[in-house]
N, C-alpha and C positions, 0 to 999 in steps of 0.2 A: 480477336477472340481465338484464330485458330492458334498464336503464340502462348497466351494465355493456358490452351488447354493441355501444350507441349510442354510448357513451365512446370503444371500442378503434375503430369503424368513423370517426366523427370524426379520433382521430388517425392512422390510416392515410391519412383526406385529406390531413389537413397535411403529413404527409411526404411526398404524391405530388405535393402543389403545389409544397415546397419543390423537389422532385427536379426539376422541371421550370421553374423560375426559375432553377438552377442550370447548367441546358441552354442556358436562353437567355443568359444572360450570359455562359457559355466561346464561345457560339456566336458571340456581338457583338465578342467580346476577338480571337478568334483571325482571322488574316488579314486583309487590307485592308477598308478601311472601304467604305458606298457613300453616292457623291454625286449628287445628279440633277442635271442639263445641259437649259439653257434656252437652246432657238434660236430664232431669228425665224425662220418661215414666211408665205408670202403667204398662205396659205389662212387659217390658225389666227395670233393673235397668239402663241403659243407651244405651239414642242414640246416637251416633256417625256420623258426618256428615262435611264435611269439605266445607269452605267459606275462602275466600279470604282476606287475613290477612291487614289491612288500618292500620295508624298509626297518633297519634294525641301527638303534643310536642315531638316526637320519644319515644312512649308508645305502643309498639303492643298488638291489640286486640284479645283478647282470651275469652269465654266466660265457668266459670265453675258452674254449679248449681248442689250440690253434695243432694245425697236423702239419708236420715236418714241413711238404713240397706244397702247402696250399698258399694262396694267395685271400688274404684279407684285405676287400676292399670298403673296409666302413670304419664309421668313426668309434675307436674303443673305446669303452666302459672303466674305470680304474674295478677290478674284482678284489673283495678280497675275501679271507678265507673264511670267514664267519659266512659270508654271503654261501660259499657251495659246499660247505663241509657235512651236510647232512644228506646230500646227493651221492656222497662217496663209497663205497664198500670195502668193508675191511677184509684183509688188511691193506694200509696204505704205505705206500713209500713218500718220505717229505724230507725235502731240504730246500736251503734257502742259501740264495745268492746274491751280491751286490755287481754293479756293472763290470766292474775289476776283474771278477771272477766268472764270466759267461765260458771261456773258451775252456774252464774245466769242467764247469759243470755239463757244458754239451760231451764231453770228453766222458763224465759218469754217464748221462744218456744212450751215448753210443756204446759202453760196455754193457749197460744193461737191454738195449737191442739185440744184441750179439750173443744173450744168452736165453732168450725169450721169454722175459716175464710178463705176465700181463698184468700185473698188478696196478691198481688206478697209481696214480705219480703226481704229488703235487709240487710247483715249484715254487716258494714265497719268496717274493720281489722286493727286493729293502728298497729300490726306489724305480723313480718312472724311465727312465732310462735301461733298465735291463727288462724291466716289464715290457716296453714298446719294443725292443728287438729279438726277444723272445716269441712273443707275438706274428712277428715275422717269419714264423719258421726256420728249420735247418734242412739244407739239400743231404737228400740222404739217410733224413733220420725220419722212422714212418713208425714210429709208436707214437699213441697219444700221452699227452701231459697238460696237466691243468694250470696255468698259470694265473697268480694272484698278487694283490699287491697288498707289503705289510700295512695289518690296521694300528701300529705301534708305534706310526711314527717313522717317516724315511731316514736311512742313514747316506752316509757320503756314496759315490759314486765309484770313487779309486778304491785299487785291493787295498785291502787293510795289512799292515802286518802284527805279527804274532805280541802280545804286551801291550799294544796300544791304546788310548785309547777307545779309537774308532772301532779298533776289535772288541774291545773286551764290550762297547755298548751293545754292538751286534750278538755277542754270547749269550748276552743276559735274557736277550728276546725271547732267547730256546725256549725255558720252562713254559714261557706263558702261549706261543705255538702248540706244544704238546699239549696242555692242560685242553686246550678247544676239542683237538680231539679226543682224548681220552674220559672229557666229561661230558663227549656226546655220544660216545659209545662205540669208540672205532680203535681199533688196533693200529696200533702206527709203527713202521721202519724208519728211523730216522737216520740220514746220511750226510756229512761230508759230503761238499761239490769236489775236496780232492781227494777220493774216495773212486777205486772201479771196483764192480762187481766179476768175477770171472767164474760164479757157478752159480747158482739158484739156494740162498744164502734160505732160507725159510725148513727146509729137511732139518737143518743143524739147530734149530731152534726146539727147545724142551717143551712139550705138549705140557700145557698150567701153568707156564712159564711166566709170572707177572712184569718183570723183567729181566731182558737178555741182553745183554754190556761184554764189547771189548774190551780187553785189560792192553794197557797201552807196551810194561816192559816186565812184569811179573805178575802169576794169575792170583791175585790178591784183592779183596773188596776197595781196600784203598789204593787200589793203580787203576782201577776205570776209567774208559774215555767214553764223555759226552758224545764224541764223532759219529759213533755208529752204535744203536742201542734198539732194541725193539721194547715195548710198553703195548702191554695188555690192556685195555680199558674194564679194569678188576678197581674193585673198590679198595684194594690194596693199594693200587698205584697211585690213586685217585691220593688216598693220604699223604702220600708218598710227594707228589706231585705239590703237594697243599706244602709241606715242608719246606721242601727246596724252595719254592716261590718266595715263601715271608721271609727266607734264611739269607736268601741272594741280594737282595739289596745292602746289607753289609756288606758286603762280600769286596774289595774292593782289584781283585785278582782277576774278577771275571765272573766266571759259573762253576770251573771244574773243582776245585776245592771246597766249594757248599756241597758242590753235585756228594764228593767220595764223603764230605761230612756225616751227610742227609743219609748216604748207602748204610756208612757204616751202623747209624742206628737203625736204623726200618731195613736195612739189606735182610736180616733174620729172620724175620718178622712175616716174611714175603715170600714166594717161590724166586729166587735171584740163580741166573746160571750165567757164570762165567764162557763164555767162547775162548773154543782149545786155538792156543796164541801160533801153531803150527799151521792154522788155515785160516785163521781169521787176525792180518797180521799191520800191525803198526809200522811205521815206516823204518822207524829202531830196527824191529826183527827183521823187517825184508833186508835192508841194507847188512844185515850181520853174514850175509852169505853174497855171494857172485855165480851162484847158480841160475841159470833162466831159468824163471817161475815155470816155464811149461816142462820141463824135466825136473823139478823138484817133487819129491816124496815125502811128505803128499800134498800133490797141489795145494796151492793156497786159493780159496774161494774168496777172499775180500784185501785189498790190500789199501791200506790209507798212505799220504804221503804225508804223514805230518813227522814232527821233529826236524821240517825244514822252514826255516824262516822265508819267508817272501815268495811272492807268487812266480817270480821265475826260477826259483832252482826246486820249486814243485813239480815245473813241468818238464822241464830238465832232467829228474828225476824219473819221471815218468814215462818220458819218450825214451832215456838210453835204458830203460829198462822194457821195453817193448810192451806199457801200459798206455800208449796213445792210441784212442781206436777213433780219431777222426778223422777219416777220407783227405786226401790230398782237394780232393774234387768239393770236399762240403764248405756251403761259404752261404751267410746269409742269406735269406730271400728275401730283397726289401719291396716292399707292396702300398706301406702309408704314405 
């Protein structure tokens, strides 16, 4: 009897644990999921705080802003931009980078430190690879930046070069990046990873300005570079944006020949302001002279290094020209 009464009071447990794993799994199943949200704070390297996980095309939202010297110790969320782009304040700064290309675009980072912008910064990840080291932080570098991974489809890993056409699929992204923000209402800088900034490029930009374009080697509608361009979130652009988009799938060059196509009809039509090519300058113009930028009249505020093929005579470029501003001492933070 008294085995008997051990036997019945045993299975009474099991069925109270089952009844209660039962609770917990309808519990987990039903309604939105939760995700926890990591911000950079000056105080603490990270705040931690959980909100209620929504999901858009079945993409759940996570939100990760990793800070230069922090250390992330949790398992990452893939973000991407549609998830935090409503979170943002205009105006924004955005570019986008493949793994090939991390050490320049930490290279834009670091000149945009160096001149104190505060503007939010987003960085769009063409694959998990520059996403996950990113994440990682950079020693040295203590602005925040949001990083995301493209919702378009990952591309290759290796720099691309210029013609290709692993470049030219990554070109084509542009339009449809910009469009997110611009038809959600945000002002967007869009830049070049070989691209430094060496003044607070926003003063030179024309107040109603729908948009504002680099001309690459003559200040003319049809010399404009995709590289560096600002776009108003104006329902000019927005058409604007809607054009180049359906135009570019022909396109079989890339983007920048729809892009000057697209300019030259609706350029008019629009407030369009050229940026003066003596400070906001292509790699053409800087190389036409051997004067150090910091003695040239008048400083140049932006300089791209393009018109050079492949990702090392970029940086090549760039170092014997005294536009590398990465610390000897800045090198990964690896944490995962």
């Amino acid at each position: 009897m008294m085995f008997e009464g051990v036997s019945r009071r045993a299975f009474l447990t099991f069925l109270m644990f089952l009844l209660v794993v039962a609770i917990i799994v309808l519990f987990f199943q039903s309604g939105p999921s939760r995700v926890t949200i990591f911000q950079a704070s000056p105080k603490r390297n990270f705040r931690a705080s959980t909100t209620t996980n929504r999901h858009l095309n079945d993409t759940p939202i996570s939100f990760l802003t990793p800070n230069a010297s922090s250390h992330v110790n949790a398992t990452l969320s893939f973000v991407t931009l549609i998830d935090v782009i409503k979170s943002l304040e205009s105006p924004v700064i955005v570019t986008t980078v493949n793994h090939g290309f991390i050490d320049l675009l930490q290279n834009l980072l670091f000149s945009i430190q160096r001149i104190s912008l505060k503007n939010d910064i987003v960085v769009i990840c063409e694959d998990r690879s520059s996403y996950l080291e990113l994440s990682h932080g950079v020693r040295g570098l203590n602005i925040t930046y949001h990083i995301v991974l493209t919702h378009l489809g990952e591309s290759v890993e290796n720099a691309t070069t210029y013609g290709s056409k692993n470049y030219k699929s990554l070109v084509k992204k542009r339009v449809f990046y910009l469009k997110c923000f611009v038809d959600s209402g945000v002002d967007v800088l869009y830049t070049d990873v070989d691209i430094v900034l060496l003044e607070d490029p926003f003063p030179y930009f024309e107040r109603g300005a729908d948009l504002v374009v680099q001309t690459e080697r003559r200040p003319r509608l049809s010399d404009t570079c995709t590289g560096f361009m600002f776009m108003k979130a104006s329902k000019k652009m927005r058409v604007f944006l809607d054009a180049w988009s359906k135009k570019l799938p022909r396109d079989p060059s890339g983007n920048q020949r729809t892009f000057n196509n697209v300019i030259g009809k609706y350029g008019k039509t629009m407030k369009t302001q050229l940026l003066p090519m003596t400070k906001f300058q292509s790699g053409k113009i800087f190389r036409d002279t051997t004067t150090p930028w910091r003695e040239r009249k008048p400083r140049p505020v932006e300089v791209h290094a393009n018109f050079l093929v492949g990702h090392g005579k970029k940086t090549d470029m760039l170092k014997e020209a005294d536009l590398w501003f990465i610390p000897e001492s800045s090198i990964n933070v690896s944490t995962i």
